[in-house]
C-alpha positions as CSV (number, residue, x, y, z in Angstrom):
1,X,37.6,-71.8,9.2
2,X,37.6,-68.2,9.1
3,X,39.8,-68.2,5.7
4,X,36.6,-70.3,4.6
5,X,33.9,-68.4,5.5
6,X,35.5,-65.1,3.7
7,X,36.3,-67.0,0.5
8,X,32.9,-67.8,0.5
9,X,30.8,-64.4,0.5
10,X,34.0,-63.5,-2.3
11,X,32.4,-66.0,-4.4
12,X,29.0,-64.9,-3.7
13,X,29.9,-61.2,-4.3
14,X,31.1,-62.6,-7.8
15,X,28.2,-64.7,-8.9
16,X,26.1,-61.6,-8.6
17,X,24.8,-59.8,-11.3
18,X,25.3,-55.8,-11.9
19,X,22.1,-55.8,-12.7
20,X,20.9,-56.8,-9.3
21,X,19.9,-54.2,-7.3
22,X,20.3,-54.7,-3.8
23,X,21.1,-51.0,-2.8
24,X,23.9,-49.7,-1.2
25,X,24.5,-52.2,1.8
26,X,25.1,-55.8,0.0
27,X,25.6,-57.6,3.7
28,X,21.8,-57.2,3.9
29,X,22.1,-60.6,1.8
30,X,23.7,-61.9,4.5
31,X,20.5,-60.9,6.8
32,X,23.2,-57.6,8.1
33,X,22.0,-54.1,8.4
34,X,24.5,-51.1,9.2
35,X,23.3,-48.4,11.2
36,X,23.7,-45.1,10.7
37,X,24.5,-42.8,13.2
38,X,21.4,-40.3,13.9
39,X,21.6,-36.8,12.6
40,X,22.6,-34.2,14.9
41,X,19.7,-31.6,14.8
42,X,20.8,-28.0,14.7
43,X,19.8,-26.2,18.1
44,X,16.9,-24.0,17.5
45,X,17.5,-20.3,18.9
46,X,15.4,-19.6,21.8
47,X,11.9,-18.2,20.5
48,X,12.8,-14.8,21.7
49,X,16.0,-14.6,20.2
50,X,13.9,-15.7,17.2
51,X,12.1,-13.1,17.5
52,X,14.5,-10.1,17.9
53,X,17.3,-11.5,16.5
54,X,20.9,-10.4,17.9
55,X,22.7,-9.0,15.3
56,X,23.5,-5.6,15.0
57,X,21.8,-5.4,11.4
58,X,18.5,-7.7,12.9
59,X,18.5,-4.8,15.9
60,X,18.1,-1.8,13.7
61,X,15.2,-3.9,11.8
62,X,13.4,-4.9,15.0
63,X,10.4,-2.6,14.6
64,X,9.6,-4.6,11.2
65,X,9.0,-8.1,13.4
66,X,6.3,-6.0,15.9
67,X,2.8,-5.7,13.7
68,X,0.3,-2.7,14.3
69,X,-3.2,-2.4,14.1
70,X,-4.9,0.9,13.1
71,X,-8.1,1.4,15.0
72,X,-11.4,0.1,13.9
73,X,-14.3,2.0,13.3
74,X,-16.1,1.7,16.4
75,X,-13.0,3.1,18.1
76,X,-12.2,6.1,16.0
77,X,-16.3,7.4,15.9
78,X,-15.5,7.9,19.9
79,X,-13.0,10.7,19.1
80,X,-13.6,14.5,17.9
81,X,-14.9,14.9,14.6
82,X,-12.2,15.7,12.0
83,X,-11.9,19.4,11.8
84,X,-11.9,20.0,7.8
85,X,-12.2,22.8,5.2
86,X,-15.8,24.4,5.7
87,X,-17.6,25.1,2.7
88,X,-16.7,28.7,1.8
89,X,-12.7,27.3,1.6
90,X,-13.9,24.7,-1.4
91,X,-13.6,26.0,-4.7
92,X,-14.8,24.5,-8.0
93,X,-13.0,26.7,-11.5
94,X,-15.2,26.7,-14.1
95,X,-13.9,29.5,-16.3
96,X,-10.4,29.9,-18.1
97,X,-9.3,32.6,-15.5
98,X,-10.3,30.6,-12.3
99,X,-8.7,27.5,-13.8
100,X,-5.6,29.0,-14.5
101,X,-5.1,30.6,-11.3
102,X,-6.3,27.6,-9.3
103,X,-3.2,26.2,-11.0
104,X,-0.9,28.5,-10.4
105,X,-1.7,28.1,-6.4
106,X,-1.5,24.4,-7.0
107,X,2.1,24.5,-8.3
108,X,3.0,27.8,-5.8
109,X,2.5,25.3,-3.0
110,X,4.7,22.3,-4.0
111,X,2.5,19.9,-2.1
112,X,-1.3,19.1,-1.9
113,X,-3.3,16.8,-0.7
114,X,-4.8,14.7,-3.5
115,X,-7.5,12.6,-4.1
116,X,-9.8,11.8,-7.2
117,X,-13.7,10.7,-7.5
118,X,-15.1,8.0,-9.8
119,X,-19.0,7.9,-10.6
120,X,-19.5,4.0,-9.2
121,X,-20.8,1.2,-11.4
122,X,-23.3,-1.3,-9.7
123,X,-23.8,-4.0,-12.4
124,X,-21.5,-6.7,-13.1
125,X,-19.0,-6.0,-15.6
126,X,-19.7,-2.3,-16.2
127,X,-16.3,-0.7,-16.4
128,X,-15.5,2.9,-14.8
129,X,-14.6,5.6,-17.2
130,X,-13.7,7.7,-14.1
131,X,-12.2,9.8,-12.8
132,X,-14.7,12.3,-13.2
133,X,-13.5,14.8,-10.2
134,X,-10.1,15.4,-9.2
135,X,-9.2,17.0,-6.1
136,X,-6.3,19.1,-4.8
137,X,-6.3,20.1,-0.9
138,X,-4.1,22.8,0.0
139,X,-3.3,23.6,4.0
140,X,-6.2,26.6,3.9
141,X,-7.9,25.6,0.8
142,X,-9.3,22.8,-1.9
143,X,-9.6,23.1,-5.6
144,X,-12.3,20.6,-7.0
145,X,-11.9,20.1,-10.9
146,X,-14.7,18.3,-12.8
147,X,-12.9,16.9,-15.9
148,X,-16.1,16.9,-18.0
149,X,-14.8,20.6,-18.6
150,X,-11.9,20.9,-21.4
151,X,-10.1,23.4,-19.7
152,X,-9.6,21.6,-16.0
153,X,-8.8,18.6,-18.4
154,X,-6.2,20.2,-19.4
155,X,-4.7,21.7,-16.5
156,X,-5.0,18.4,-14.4
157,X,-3.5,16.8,-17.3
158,X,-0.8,19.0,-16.5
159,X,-0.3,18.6,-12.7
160,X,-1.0,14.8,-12.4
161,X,2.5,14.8,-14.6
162,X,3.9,17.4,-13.1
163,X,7.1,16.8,-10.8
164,X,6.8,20.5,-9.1
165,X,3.7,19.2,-7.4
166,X,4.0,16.5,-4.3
167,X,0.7,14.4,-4.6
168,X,0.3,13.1,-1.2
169,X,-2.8,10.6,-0.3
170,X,-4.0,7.0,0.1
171,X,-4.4,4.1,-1.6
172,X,-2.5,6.1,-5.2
173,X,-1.5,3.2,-6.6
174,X,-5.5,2.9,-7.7
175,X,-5.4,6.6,-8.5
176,X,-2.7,5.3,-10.6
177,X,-4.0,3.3,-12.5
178,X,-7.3,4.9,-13.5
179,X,-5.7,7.5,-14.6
180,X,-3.2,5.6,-16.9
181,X,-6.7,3.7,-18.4
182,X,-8.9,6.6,-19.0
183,X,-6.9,9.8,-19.3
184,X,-3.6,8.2,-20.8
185,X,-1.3,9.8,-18.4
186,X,1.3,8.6,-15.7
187,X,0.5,10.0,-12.1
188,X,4.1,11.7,-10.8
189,X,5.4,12.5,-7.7
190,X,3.4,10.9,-4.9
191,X,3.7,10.0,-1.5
192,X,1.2,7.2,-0.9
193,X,0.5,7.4,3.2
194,X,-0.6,3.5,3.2
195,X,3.1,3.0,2.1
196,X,4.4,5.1,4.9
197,X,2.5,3.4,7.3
198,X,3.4,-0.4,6.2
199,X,7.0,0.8,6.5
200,X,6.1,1.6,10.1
201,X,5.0,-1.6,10.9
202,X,1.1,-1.3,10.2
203,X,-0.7,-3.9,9.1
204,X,-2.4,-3.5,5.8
205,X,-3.6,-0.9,4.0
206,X,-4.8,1.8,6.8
207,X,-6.4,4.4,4.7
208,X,-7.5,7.8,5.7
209,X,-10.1,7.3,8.7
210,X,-7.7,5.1,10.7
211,X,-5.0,7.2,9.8
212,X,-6.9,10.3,10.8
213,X,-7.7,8.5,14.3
214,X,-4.2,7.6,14.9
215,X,-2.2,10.2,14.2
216,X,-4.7,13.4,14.9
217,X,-6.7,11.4,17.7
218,X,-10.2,12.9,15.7
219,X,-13.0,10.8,13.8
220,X,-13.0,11.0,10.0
221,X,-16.4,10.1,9.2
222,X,-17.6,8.9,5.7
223,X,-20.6,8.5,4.5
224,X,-21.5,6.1,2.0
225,X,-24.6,7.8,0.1
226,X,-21.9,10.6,-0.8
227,X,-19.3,7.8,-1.6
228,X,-21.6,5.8,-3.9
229,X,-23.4,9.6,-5.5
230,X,-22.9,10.8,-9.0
231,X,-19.5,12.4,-9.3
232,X,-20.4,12.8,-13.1
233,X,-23.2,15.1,-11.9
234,X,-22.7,18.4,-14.1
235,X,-23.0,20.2,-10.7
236,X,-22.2,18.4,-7.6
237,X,-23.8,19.0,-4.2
238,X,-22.6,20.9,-1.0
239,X,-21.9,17.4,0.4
240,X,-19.9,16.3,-2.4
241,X,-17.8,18.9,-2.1
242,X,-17.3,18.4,1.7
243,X,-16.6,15.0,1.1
244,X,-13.9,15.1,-2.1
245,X,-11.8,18.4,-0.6
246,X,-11.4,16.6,3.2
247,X,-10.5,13.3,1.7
248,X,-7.4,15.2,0.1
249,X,-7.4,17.5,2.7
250,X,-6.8,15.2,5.6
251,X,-4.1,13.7,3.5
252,X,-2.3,16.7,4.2
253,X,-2.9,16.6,7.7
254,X,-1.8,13.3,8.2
255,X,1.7,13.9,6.3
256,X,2.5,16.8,8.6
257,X,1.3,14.9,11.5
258,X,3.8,11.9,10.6
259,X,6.8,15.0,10.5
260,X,6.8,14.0,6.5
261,X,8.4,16.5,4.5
262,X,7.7,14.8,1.7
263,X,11.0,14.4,0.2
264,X,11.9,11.3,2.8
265,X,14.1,8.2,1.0
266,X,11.7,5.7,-0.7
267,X,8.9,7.6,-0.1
268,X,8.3,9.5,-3.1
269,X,7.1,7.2,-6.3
């Protein structure tokens, strides 16, 4: 009877077409179904060894998985004001001889804070031809060069290439750019502070008045009638000048502050 009953479902296997398609278990003609054997799920790691992983190699990256947040406005205008270059330390070269030296200072000093100014555009689809100031902060002094003048042209031209001058600042990669549109020039030898500070585990781009509040616990206060002014003014105004030479100028202070020598792996562009 057995005998039988296999000869039969032979015959039936080979009455059925190829084409059939009766997927991969043919005893469910038979009203059978196999059963797989469930999956064995892969343990998940605890969520704190998720975390902080415990491999030597995850261990020296730890500080990457813990995500810091600069402080916000509100908390930094509680701190000292920012002590910056007074007036008398800002200087603007207008002739050949003030230029030149200016330059020579610039380039003495291997590193400056750096910053440039753009006259804004307020309609929609006006395009910048900024920048229109470009300023260099040294540690007791700021030169402020208004490129509407042929000769600071030229000598920015000059150190915006130049690899004997550190550029250090915020937010470059913008600086960057402008000045590859309008003046046709590649910006060398940066350090970008918002870079430095991702790599520390900051969230974001920080920019100079948190940076200011973290590092040198003072209040870096900007205001926005100076950041929204004219900076193609022929002559630009005592606040102006207060405003461009501290924005490089605490640049600087917040590179020494971070013990940056400037010269640190991956940190220079």
């Amino acid at each position: 009877m057995v005998a039988g009953a296999f000869d039969t479902m032979n015959e039936h296997f080979s009455n059925i077409s190829h084409k059939q398609s009766w997927g991969r278990n043919p005893l469910r003609h038979f009203g059978c179904r196999l059963v797989r054997p469930a999956r064995r799920r892969a343990a998940l790691p605890h969520p704190r060894l998720r975390a902080f992983p415990s491999t030597p190699k995850s261990r020296c990256c730890q500080h990457q998985n813990v995500r810091l947040f600069a402080p916000s406005k509100a908390e930094t205008a509680l701190l000292e004001p920012f002590q910056g270059l007074a007036l008398e330390c800002i200087h603007v070269p207008k002739t050949v001889a003030a230029i030149e030296q200016a330059g020579r200072e610039i380039v003495m000093s291997g590193i400056a804070g750096f910053d440039t100014e753009s006259k804004p555009t307020f309609n929609a689809g006006e395009k910048s031809h900024g920048p229109h100031v470009v300023q260099f902060a040294l540690r007791d002094r700021a030169f402020i060069f208004q490129l509407h003048w042929p000769e600071c042209r030229a000598l920015v031209s000059d150190l915006l290439q130049s690899e004997r001058v550190l550029k250090v600042g915020f937010g470059l990669r913008n600086d960057r750019g402008q000045i590859r549109s309008s003046l046709g020039l590649t910006l060398r030898a940066i350090l970008d502070l918002d870079h430095v500070f991702r790599k520390r585990g900051y969230k974001g781009q920080i920019g100079v008045r948190a940076a200011v509040g973290t590092e040198l616990k003072q209040s870096f206060r900007k205001s926005k009638h100076v950041t929204t002014s004219n900076w193609a003014a022929p002559h630009l105004t005592p606040r102006q000048l207060l405003y461009a030479a501290n924005d490089a100028f605490a640049a600087l202070r917040v590179m020494e502050a971070l013990g940056l020598n400037g010269q640190s792996s991956g940190m220079m562009e």
